[in-house]
MIRO-404261 format. One record per residue (C-alpha): residue number from 1; z, x, y; chain. Coordinates in Angstrom, 3 decimals, decimal comma. Layout:
<recs>
REC  num         z         x         y  cadena
REC  NUM         Z         X         Y       A
...
</recs>
This chain:
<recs>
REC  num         z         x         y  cadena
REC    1    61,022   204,353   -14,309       A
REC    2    60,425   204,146   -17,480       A
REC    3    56,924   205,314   -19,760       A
REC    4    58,399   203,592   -23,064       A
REC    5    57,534   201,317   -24,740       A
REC    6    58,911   197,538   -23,922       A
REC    7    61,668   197,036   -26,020       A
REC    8    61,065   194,527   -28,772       A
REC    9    62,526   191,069   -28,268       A
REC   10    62,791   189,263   -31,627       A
REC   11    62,755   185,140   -31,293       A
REC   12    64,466   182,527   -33,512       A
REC   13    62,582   182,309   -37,087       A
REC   14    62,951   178,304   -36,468       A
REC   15    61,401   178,601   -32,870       A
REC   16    57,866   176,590   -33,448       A
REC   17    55,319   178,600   -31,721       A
REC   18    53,530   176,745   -29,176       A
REC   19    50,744   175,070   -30,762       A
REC   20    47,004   176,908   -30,667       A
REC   21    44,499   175,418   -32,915       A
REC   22    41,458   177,306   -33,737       A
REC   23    39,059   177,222   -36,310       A
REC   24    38,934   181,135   -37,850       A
REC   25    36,177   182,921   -38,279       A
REC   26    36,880   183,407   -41,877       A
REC   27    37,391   179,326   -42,398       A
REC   28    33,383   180,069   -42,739       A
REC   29    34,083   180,196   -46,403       A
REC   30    35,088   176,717   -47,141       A
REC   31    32,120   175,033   -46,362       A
REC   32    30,728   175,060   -50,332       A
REC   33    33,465   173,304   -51,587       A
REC   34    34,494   169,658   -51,941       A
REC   35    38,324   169,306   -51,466       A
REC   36    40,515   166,280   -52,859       A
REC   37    43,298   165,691   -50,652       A
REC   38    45,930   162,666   -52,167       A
REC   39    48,210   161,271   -49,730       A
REC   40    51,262   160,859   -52,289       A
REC   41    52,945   156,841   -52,631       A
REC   42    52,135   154,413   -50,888       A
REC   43    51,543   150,216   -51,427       A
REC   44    55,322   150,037   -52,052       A
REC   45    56,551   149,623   -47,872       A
REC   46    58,341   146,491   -49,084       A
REC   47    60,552   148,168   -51,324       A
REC   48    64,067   148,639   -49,913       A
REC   49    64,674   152,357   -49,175       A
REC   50    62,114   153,509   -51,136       A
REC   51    61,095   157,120   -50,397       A
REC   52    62,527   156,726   -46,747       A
REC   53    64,668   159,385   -44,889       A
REC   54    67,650   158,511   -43,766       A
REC   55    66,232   156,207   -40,732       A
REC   56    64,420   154,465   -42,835       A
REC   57    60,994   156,258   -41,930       A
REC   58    58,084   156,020   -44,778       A
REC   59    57,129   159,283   -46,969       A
REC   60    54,140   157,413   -47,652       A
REC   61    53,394   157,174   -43,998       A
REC   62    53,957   160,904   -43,549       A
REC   63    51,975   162,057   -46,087       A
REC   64    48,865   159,642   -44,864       A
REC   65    48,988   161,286   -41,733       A
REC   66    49,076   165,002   -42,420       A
REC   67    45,938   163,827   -44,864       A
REC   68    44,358   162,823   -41,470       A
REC   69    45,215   165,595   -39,618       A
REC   70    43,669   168,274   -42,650       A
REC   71    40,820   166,551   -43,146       A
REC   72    39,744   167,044   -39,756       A
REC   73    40,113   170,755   -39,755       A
REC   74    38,518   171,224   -43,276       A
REC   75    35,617   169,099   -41,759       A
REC   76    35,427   171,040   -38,956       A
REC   77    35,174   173,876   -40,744       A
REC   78    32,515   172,486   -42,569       A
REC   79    34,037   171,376   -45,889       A
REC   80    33,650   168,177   -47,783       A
REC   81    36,963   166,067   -48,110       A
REC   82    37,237   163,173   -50,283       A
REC   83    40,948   161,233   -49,946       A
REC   84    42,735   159,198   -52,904       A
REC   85    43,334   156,490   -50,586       A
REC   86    43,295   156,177   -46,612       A
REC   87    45,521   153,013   -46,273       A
REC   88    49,178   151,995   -47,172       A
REC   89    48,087   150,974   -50,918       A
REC   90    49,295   151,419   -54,393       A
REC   91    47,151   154,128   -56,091       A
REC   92    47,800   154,927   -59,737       A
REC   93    48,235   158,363   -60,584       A
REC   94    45,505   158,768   -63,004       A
REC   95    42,947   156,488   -60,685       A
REC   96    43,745   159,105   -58,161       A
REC   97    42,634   161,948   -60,526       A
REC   98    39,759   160,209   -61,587       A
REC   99    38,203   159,483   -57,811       A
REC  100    38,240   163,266   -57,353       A
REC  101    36,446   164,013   -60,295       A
REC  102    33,860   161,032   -60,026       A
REC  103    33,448   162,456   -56,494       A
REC  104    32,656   165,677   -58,060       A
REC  105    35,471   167,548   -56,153       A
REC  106    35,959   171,392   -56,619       A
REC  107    39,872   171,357   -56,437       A
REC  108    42,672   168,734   -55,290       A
REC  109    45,705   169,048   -53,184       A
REC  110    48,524   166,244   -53,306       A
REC  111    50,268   166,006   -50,451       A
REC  112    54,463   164,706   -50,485       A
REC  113    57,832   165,373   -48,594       A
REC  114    60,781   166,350   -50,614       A
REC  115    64,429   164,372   -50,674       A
REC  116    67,680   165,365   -51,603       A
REC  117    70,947   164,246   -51,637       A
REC  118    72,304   166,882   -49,451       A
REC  119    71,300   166,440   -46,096       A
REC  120    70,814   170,136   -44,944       A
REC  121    68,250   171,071   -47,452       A
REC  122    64,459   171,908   -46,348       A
REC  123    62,563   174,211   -47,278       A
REC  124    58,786   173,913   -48,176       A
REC  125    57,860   174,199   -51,751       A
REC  126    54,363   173,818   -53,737       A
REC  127    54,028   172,741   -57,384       A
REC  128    51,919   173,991   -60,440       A
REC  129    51,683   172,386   -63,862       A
REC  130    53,492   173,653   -66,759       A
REC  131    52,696   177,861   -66,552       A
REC  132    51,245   179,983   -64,152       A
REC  133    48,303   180,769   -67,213       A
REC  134    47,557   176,771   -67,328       A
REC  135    45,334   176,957   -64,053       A
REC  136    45,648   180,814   -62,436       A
REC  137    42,667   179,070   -59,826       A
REC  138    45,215   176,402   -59,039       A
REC  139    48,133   179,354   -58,737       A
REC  140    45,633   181,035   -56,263       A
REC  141    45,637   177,788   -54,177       A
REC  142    49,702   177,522   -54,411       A
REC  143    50,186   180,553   -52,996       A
REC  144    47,834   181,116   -50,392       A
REC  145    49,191   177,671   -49,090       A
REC  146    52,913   178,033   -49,408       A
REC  147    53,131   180,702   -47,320       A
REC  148    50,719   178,943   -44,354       A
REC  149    53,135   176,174   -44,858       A
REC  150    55,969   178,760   -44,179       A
REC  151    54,516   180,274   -41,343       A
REC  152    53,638   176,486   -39,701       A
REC  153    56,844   174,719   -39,893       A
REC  154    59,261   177,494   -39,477       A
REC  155    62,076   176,313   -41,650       A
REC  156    65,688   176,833   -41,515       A
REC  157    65,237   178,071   -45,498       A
REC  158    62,759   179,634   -47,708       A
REC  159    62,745   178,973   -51,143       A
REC  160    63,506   181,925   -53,411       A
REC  161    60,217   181,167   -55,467       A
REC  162    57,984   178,937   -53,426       A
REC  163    55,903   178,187   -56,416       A
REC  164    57,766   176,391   -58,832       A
REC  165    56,601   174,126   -62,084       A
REC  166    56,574   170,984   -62,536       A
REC  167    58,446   171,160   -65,755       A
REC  168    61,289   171,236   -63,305       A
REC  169    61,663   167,947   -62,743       A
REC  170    59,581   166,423   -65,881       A
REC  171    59,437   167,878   -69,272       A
REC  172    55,706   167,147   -69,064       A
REC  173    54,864   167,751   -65,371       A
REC  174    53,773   165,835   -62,874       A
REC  175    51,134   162,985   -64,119       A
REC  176    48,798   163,560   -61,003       A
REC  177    48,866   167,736   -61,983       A
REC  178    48,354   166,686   -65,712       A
REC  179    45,747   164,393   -65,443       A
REC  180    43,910   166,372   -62,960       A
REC  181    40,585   167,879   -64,427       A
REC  182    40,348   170,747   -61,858       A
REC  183    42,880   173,060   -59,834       A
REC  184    45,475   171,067   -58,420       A
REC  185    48,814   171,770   -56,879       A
REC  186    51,378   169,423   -55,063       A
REC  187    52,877   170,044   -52,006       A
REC  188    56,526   169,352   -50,764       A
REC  189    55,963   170,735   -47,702       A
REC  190    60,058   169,497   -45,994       A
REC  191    62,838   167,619   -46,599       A
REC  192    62,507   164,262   -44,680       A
REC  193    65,929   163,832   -45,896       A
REC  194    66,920   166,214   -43,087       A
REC  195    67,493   163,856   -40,409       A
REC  196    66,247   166,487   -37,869       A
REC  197    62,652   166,881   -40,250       A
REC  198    62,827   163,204   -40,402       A
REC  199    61,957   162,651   -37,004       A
REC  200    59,368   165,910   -35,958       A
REC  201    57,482   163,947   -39,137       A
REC  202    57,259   160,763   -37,491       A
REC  203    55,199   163,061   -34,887       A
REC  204    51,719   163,550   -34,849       A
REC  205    51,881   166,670   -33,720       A
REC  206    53,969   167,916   -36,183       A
REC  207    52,174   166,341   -38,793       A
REC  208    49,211   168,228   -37,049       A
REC  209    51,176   171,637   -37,320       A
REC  210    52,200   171,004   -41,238       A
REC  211    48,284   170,166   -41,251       A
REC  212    46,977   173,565   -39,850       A
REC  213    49,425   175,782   -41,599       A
REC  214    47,879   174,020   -45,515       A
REC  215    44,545   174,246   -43,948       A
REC  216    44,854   178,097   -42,842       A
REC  217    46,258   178,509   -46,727       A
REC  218    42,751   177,237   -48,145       A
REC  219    40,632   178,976   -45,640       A
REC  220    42,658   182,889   -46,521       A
REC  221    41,833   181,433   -50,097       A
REC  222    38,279   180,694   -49,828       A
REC  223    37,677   183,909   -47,822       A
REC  224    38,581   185,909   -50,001       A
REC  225    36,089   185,117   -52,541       A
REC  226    35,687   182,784   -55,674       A
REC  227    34,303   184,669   -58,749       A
REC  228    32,307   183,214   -60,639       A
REC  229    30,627   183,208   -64,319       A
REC  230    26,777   182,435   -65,512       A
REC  231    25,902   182,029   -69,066       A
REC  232    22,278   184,418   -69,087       A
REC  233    22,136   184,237   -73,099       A
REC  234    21,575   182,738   -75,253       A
REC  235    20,189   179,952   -74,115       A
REC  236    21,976   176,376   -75,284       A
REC  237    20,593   176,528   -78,397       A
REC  238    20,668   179,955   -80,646       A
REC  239    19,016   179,923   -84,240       A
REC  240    20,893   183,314   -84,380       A
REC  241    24,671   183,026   -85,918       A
REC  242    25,591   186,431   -84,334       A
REC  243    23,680   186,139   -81,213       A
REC  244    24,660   188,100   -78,406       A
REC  245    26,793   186,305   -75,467       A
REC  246    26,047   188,116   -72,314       A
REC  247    27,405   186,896   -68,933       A
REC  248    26,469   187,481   -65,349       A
REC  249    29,693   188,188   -63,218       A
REC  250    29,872   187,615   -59,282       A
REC  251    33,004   188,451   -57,156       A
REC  252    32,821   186,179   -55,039       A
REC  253    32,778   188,933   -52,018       A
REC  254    29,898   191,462   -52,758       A
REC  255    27,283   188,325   -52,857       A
REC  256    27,956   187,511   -48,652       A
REC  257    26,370   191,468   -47,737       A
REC  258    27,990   194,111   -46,116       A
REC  259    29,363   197,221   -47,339       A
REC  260    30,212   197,644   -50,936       A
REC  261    31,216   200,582   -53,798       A
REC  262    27,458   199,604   -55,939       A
REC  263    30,021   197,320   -58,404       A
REC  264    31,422   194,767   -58,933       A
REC  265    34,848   194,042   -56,985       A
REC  266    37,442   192,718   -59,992       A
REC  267    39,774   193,714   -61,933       A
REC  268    37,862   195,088   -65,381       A
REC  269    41,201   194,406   -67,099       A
REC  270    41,253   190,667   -65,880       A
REC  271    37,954   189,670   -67,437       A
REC  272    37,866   187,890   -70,796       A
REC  273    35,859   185,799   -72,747       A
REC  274    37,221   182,884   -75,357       A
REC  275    35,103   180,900   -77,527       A
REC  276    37,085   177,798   -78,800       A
REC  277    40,147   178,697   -76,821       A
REC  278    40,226   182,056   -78,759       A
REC  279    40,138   185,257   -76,736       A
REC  280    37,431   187,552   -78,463       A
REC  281    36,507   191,579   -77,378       A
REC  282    34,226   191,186   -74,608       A
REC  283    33,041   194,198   -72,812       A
REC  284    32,256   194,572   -69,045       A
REC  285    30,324   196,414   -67,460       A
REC  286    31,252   196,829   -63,848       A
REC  287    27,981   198,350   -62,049       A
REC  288    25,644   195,744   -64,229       A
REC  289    28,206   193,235   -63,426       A
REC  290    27,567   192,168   -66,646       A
REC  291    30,385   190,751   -69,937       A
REC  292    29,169   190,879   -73,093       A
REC  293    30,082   190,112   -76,248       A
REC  294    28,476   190,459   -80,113       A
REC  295    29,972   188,677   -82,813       A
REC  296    31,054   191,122   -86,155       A
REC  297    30,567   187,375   -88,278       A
REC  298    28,554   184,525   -88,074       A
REC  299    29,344   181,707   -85,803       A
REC  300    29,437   178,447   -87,432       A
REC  301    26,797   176,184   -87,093       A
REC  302    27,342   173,516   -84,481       A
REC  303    29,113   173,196   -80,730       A
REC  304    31,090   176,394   -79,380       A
REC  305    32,912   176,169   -76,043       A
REC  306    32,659   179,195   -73,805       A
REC  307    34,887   180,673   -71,528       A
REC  308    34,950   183,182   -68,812       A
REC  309    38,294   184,184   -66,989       A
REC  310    37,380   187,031   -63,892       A
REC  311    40,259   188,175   -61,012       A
REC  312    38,116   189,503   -57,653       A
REC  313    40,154   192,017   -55,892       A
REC  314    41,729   190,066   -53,659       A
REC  315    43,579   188,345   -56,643       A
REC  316    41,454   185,160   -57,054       A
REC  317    40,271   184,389   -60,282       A
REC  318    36,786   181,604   -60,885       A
REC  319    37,258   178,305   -61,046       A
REC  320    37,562   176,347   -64,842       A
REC  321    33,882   176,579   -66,169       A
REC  322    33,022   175,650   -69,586       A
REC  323    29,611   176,286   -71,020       A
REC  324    28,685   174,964   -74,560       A
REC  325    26,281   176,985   -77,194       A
REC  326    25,155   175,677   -80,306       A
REC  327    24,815   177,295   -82,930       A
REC  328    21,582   175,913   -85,246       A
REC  329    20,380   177,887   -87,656       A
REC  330    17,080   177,646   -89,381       A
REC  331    16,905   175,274   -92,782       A
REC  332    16,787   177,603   -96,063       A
REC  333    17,748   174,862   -98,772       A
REC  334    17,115   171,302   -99,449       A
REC  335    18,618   169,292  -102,092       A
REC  336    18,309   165,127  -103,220       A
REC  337    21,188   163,204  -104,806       A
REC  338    20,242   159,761  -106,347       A
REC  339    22,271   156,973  -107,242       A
REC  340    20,209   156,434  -111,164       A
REC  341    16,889   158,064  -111,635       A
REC  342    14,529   155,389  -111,681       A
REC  343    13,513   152,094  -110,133       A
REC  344    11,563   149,650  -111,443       A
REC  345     8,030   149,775  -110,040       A
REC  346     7,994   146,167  -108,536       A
REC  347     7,488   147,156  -104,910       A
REC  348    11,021   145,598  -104,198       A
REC  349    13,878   147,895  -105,442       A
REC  350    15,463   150,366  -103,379       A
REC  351    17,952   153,207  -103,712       A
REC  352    20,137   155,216  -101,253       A
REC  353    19,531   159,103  -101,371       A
REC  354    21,836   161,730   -99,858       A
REC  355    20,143   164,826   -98,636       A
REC  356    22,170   167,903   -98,173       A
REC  357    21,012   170,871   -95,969       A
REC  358    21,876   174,270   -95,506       A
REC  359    21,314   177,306   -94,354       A
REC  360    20,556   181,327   -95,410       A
REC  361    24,523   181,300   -95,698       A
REC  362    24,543   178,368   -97,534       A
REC  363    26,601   176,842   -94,989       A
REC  364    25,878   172,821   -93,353       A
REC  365    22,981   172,902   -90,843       A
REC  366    23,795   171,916   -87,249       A
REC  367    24,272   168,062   -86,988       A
REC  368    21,869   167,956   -84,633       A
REC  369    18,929   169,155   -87,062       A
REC  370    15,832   167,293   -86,968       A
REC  371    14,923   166,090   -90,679       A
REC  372    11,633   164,658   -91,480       A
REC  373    11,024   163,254   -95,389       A
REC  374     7,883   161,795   -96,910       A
REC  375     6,943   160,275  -100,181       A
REC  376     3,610   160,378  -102,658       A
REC  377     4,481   157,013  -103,923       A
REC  378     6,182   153,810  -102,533       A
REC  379     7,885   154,355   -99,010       A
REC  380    10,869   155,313   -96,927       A
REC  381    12,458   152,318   -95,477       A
REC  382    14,673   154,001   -93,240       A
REC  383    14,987   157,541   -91,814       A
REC  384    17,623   159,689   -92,495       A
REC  385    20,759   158,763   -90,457       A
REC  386    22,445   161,265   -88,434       A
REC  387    23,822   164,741   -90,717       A
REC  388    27,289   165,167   -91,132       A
REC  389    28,731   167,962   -93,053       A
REC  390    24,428   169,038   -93,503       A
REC  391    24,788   165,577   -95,167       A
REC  392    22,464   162,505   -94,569       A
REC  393    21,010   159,365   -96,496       A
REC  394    17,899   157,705   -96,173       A
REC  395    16,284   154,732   -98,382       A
REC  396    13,357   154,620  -100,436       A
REC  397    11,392   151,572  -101,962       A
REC  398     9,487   151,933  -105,110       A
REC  399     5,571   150,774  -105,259       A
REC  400     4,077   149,004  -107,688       A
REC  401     2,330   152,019  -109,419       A
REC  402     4,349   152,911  -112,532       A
REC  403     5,176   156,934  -113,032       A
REC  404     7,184   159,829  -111,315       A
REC  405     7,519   160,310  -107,492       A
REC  406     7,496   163,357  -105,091       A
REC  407     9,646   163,084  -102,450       A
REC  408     8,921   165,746   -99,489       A
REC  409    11,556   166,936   -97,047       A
REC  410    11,658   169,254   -94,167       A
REC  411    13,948   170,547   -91,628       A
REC  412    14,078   172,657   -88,242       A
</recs>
């Protein structure tokens, strides 16, 4: 008799575990968001051998149902899930982008099966656009996925990368991935040129299995926390050039409760702010959870776009956010330009004048500046038209009272 241990008995990697489908406790997490799922193809079934394995079975098909299959689970786990297209029809890449951002989704997953002329080959593979620092939210998606994909479907091979760009096969990308305006990966999740993968796809059951393995990928990525960015000041609109740019920072983890260090849970090296696509010396402060930043020079007047990039500590960084300031400071000067200077005083003749405004700096006000002008004599026949450059031109009609006018402007 024996008081060992049992000895361990190790089981075929491609041996498909029996199937147990659960919702997880931590699948909690996904509820927030509003997913984009794109069944890839479709409308072209009467095309000869078009994207069919080597029975003549439909990709399109495929990918419809293992759409079906995820969408239930992400519903049940309370998600929202908005589809390109739930039929066998001909969806333009760019229309399908465009549905998920009209629907207002959070991120979007395109769903395919891979081909290739050698018969052998599958192994389950999921696509980012261009470079891993394009979209690191969408590179947090690819990888949480690929390896529930892995663990699923239990393939003869595993890809040395798993991740892999889409520069691979296009020098631009994919056009779904580029047109996409939020995360977005693209899954080949097998081969259905493998006659064996061929036919487990044409099985709802394995399309169920593929489903729950992408859907366990998004719920280890949603629990472990989103981080997030909000713009405290200034507030849209700063009359100071140098104001200071002070964000609130959130983890994504510490804001559910339960035990944490009194900080925030990122990386302080991952944090960074850009303004116009340039990086700039923000400072963090982890127990304020606070980044800040204080220009050394003055901003231009007009539109800035700000950026926040922040990696929790379970490696997931925010979602894209962009949050605009303008800058608009105050009116100092005021000048006129005329075309002659004077006008008959016949209560008919008009001229164009050009204002030009700046400000302490001497630099062009915000476009956006409100201008009002007045006259002592005759009238103004049409307000000043939007500034350009601190630019703008109004027209004035002499009266019929001979002598100099005063012409009155102000500015905000």
């Amino acid at each position: 008799m024996s008081c060992g241990s049992p000895r361990l008995a190790l089981r075929e990697w491609t041996d498909l575990p029996r199937e147990h489908y659960t919702i997880p406790p931590y699948a909690q997490h996904l509820a927030p968001f509003k997913i984009a799922l794109d069944p890839g193809h479709g409308g072209l079934s009467h095309l000869p051998g078009y994207k069919r394995g080597p029975t003549g079975k439909e990709e399109a098909v495929m990918n419809l149902n293992v759409a079906f299959a995820l969408k239930e689970f992400l519903e049940a786990a309370g998600a929202t899930v908005v589809l390109t297209r739930s039929d066998d029809r001909l969806v333009s890449l760019q229309e399908r982008a465009t549905i998920a951002e009209r629907a207002g989704c959070d991120l979007m997953i395109s769903l395919h099966h891979n081909a290739a002329e050698n018969p052998q080959v599958n192994y389950a593979s999921v696509y980012y656009h261009l470079y891993p620092d394009y979209s690191p939210a969408s590179m947090d998606l690819g990888r949480h996925i690929y390896f529930g994909l892995v663990e699923a479907l239990r393939l003869p091979q595993v890809a040395n990368e798993g991740l892999l760009s889409d520069k691979m096969i296009y020098p631009d990308g994919f056009g779904l991935l580029r047109a996409a305006r939020m995360p977005a990966i693209l899954l080949e999740s097998s081969f259905f040129s493998n006659p064996r993968e061929e036919k487990r796809l044409t099985n709802l059951r394995y399309n169920r299995r593929e489903a729950y393995g992408i859907f366990l990928g998004l719920a280890r990525w949603a629990a472990s926390g989103i981080p997030r960015a909000q713009l405290v000041q200034p507030n849209a609109v700063s009359r100071d050039k140098k104001p200071e740019v002070v964000y609130q920072l959130f983890d994504g983890i510490t804001e559910r409760g339960g035990r944490g260090v009194g900080q925030l849970l990122a990386y302080a090296q991952s944090a960074s702010l850009k303004i116009n696509g340039q990086a700039v010396p923000a400072q963090i402060d982890l127990k304020r959870k606070r980044l800040s930043y204080q220009p050394d020079s003055s901003l231009h007047n007009g539109k800035h776009l700000l950026q926040v990039d922040l990696q929790n500590m379970f490696k997931n960084h925010n979602l894209p956010r962009v949050d605009t300031l303008i800058i608009a400071a105050p009116t100092q000067f005021i000048t006129f330009e005329t075309p002659a200077p004077k006008l008959p005083a016949d209560g008919v003749a008009a001229m164009p004048i050009t204002l030009t405004l700046c400000d302490a700096e001497n630099e062009p006000v915000w476009k956006g500046t409100s201008v009002i002008v007045q006259a002592d004599k005759g009238r103004i026949i049409s307000e000043p038209n939007s500034l350009q450059d601190g630019r703008a031109t109004f027209y004035y009609q002499a009266g019929t009272e001979p002598g100099p006018v005063n012409l009155f402007a102000s500015a905000d």
